[in-house]
C-alpha positions as CSV (number, residue, x, y, z in Angstrom):
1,X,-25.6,-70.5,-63.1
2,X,-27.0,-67.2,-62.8
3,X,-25.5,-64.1,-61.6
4,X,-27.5,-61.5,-59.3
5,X,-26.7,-57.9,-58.6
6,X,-28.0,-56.9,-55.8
7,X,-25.8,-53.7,-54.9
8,X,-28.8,-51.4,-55.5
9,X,-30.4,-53.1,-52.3
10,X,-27.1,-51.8,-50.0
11,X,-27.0,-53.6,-46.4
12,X,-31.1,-55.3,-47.1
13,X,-30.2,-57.6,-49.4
14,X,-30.4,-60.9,-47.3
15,X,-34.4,-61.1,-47.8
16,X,-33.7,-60.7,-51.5
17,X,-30.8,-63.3,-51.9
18,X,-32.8,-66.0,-49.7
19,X,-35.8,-65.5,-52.0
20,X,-34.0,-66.1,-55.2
21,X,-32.6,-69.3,-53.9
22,X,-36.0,-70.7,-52.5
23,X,-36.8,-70.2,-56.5
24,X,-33.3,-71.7,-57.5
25,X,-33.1,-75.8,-58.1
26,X,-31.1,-78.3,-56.8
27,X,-27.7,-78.0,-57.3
28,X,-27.9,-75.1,-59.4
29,X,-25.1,-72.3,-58.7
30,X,-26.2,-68.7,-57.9
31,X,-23.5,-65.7,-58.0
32,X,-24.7,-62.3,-55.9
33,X,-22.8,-59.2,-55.8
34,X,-23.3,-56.7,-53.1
35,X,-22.0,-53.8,-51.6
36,X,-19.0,-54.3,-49.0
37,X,-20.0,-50.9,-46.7
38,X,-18.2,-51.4,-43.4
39,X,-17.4,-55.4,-44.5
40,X,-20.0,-56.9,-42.1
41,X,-22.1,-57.7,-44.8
42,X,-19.6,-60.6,-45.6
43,X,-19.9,-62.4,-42.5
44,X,-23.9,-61.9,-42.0
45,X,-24.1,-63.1,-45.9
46,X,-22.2,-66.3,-45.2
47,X,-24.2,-66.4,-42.1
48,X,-27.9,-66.4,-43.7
49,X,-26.6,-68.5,-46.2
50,X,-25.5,-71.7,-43.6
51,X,-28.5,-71.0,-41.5
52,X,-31.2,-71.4,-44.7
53,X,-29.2,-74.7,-45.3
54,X,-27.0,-73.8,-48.4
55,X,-23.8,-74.2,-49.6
56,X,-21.0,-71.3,-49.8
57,X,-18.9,-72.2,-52.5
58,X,-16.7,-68.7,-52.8
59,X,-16.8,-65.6,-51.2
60,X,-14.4,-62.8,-52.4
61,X,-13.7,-59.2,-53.1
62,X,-15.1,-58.2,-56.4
63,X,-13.5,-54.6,-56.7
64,X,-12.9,-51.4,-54.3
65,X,-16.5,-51.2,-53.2
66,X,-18.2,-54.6,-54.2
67,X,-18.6,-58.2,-52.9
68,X,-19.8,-61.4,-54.7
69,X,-20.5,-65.1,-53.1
70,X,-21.1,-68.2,-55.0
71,X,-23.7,-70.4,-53.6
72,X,-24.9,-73.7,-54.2
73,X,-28.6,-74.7,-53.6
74,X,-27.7,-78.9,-52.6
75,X,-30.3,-82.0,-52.7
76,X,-32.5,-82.2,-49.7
77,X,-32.0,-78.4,-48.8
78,X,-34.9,-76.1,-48.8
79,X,-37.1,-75.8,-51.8
């Protein structure tokens, strides 16, 4: 499992996330953390995530300003 802070990035940090699990193996667990801003960067996270073919494990409220997801790369999905 590997955690990835990816707050610096602000609301472009989809690219980013989607590259690091291309790199990830199968059903190895990535955490991200990101920056909430006006909260639609929850639902377009979970969003990208389902469309490359992943698994959301956890998605919750980190602290005042910050977000994190758990996501799980499964067999057969995307290399």
């Amino acid at each position: 499992m590997q955690r990835y802070d990816l707050r610096h990035l602000g609301d472009d940090f989809y690219d980013r996330m989607l590259e690091i699990m291309s790199k990830t193996k199968k059903d190895e667990v990535s955490i991200f953390m990101f920056e909430i801003g006006d909260f639609s960067p929850i639902q377009k996270s979970a969003d990208v995530i389902k469309e490359a073919g992943y698994e959301l494990m956890n998605s919750l409220k980190f602290n005042e300003a910050d977000w994190t997801i758990v996501v799980k790369k499964n067999e057969g999905e995307r290399s």
